[in-house]
N, C-alpha and C positions, 0 to 999 in steps of 0.2 A: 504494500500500500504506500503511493508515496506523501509529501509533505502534504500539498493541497489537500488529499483525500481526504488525511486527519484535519486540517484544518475545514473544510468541510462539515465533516461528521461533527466536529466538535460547535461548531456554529449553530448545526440545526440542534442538536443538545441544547444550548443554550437557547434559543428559538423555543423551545416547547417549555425548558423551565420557566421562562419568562411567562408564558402562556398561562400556567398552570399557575404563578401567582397573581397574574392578572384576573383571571379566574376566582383564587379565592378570595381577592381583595374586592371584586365587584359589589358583593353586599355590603361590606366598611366604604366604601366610597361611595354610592347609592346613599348611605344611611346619614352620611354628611351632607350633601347636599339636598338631598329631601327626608329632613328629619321627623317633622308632622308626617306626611305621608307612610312613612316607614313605618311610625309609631302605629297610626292608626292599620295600619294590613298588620304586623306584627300582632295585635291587640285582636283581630279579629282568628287570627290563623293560630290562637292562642286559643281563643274562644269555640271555635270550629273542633278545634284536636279536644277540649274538655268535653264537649257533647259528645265526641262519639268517644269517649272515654265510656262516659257516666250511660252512655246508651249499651255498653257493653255489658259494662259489671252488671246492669240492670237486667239481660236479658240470659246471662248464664250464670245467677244467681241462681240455688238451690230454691226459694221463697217464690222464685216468678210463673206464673200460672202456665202448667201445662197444654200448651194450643197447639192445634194441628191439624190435619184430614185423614182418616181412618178409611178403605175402603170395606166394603162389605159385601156380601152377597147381593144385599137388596141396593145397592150404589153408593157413593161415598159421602160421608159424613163427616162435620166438624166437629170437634169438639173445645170442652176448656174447665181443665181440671186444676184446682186450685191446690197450692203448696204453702198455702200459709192463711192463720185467721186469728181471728183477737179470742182472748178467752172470753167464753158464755156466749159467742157466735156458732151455729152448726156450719159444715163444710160442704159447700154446693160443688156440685159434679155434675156437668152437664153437656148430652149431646146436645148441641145447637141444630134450631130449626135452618132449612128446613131437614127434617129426620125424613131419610128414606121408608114408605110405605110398609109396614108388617116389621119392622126391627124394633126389635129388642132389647133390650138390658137389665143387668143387676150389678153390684156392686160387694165386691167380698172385701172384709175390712177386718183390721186388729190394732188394741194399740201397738204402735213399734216398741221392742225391748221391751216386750209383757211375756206373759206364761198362756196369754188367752186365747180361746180358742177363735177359730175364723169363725165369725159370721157375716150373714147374708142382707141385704137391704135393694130389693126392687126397684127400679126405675119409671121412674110415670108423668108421664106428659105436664108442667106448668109451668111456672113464671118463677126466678131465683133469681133473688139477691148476692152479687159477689163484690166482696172491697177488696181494696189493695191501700197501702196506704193512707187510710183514713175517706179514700174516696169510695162513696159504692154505685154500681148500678143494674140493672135489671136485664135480666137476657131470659128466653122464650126457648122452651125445648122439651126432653125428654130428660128426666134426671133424680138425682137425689142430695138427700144431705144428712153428711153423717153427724150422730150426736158429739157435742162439743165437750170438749175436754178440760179438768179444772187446773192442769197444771201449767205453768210458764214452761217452757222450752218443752212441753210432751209432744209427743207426736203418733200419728197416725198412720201405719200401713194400709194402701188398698190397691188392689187390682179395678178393672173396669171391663167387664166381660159381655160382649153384645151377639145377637144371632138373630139372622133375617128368617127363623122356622126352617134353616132345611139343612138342620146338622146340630154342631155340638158348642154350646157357646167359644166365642175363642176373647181372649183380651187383649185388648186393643194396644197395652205396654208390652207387650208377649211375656217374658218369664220374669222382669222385671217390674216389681211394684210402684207405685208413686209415695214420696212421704208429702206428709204437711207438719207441718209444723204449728204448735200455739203460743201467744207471744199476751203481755198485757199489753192495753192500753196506753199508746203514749199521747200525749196531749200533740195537737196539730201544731201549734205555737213552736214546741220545740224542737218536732220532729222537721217542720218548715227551717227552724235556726241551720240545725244541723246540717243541713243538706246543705243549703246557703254557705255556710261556713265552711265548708269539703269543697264544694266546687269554685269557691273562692281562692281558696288554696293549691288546688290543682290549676285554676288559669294560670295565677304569681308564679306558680313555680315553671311553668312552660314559660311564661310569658320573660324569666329571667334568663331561662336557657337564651331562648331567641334574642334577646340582648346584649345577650354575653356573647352569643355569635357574631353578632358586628361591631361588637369590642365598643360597646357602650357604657351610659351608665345606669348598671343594673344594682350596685349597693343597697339602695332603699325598697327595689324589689328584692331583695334577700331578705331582706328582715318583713316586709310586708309576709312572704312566704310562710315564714316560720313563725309567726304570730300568729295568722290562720290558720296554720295547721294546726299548733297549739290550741286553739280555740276549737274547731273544729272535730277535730279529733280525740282531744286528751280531757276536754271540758264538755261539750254538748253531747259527744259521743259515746262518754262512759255514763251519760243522762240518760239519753237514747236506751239503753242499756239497762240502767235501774230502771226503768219503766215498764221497758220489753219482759226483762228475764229476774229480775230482781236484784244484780250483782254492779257492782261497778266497771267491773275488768274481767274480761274472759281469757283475757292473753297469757301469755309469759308475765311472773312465772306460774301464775295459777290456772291456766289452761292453756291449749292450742288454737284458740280462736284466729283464723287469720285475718277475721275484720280488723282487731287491735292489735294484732303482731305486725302486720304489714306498717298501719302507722308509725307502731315504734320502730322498723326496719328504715322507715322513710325519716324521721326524726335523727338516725342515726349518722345521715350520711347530711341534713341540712344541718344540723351544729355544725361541723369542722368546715363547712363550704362561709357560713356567716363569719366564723373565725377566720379563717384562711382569709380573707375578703374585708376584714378590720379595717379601718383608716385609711392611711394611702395605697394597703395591699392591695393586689391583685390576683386574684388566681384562679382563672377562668376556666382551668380543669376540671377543679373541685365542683363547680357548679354543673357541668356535664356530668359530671357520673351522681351526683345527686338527682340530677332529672331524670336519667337513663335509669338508674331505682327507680324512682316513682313512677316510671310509665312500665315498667316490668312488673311493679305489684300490684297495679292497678285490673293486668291480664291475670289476677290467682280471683277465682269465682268471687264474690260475696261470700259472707258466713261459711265459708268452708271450713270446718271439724268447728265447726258453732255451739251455741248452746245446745243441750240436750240433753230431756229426763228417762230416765231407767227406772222403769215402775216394775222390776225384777229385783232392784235393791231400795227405793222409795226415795234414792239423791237422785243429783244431776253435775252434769257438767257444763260450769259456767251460766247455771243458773237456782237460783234458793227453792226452785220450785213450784 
């Protein structure tokens, strides 16, 4: 190879590295010259990413009502089984209209982690009330509703078995049951805070990464972060909580809950990011892997290894009962 070629080769080397930091400097140079603008897409694409966060948790959540379409002999059917209810509510289980012509159903139920025996409860055509979160409303069908349950975290095993007359019932989960879960009362006031105060805390913290990525000033969004969280998480949350299950903390070290483990997981990596980041520090690492946490625990279910009573031994776990 002779000199030119290297000289050459080493040119276009240099040609791409230049590229490649022109490249990544576009968004710090962008963000200088149109900093309202920046702010406000930053602010949105902040807001964007916490919906479909909180639409996530929300919909492969253990508690989120069983929906879907069942085919059947007699044609397909909707259905919408619920996984969760307040104590001294019954649990509506219902094929939604319209129900295919001559179908069928019963319902085989026990509590979960009992000694009892399976029984049975028939399905029959009428109008049922289902809430989720403090809200309720009415849907039309064929169904039933099993007797409610007196304890905080108990729960209910049930199958959903339907048959258009021309065979052998089959259930619509196949060998897999549904649980539901029973929960108290929590006041709307604070169940409203909470949520407000979770999703406030997951914009901040997205919303400091994206600042930090064009090497902004995000200091005051760090501490905004951690203050909602704190708030959200460590105050309304273990309310949430007393209300639901009767306890403060389900977590570490008193149970596996990973509603409250996750916070404390995520609290763990925003302290040394707000230290790291003191006065004229900087260290815009710290605050990427701090995010990079939160958006990785945000993907672990809801209430996974949650509260839960064992009416085998008359405790529970992570809740009084």
């Amino acid at each position: 190879m002779g000199r030119n070629d290297v000289l050459v080769e080493d040119d276009g080397s240099r040609r791409e590295a230049a590229t490649f930091r022109d490249a990544m400097q576009t968004p710090k140079t962008f963000a200088k010259k149109r900093p309202r603008l920046t702010a406000a897409l930053l602010w949105i694409l902040a807001g964007v990413a916490t919906l479909a966060c909180f639409a996530y948790q929300d919909r492969t959540g253990p508690t989120y009502p069983l929906e879907g379409e069942y085919e059947t002999g007699a044609g397909p059917v909707r259905y919408l089984f619920l996984r969760s209810e307040t104590l001294g509510r019954d649990l509506a289980i219902v094929l939604l209209d319209p129900v295919p012509e001559g179908l069928e159903g019963f319902v085989k139920y026990r509590r979960f982690r009992s000694d009892d025996p399976w029984k049975t409860l028939p399905m029959a055509p009428g109008t049922f009330t289902v809430s989720r979160r403090g809200r309720t409303r009415e849907v039309e069908g064929v169904g039933a509703e099993l007797p409610a349950l007196a304890e905080r975290a108990g729960k209910v095993q049930y199958f959903v078995l339907v048959s258009a007359g021309d065979g052998k019932p089959v259930s619509v989960t196949g060998k897999n049951p549904v649980h539901a879960r029973y929960k108290g009362k929590v006041p709307a006031g604070v169940l409203l805070a909470h949520i407000l105060a979770v999703f406030a805390s997951m914009t901040l913290a997205i919303r400091t990464v994206l600042e930090a990525l064009v090497d902004g000033r995000y200091t005051w969004m760090l501490w905004a972060t951690l203050v909602s969280l704190l708030l959200g998480a460590f105050v309304l949350g273990p309310l949430v909580q007393l209300y639901a299950f009767g306890v403060w903390w389900s977590g570490v070290p008193f149970g596996f809950d990973w509603t409250d483990n996750k916070v404390l997981v995520e609290l763990l990596f925003w302290l040394p990011a707000v230290f790291l980041n003191l006065g004229k520090r900087r260290n815009r690492a710290s605050v990427y892997v701090a995010g990079a946490v939160t958006l990785a625990v945000y993907f672990i279910p809801h209430s996974l290894f949650g509260s839960e009573f064992d009416y085998r031994t008359g405790t529970g776990r992570g809740t009084a009962g």
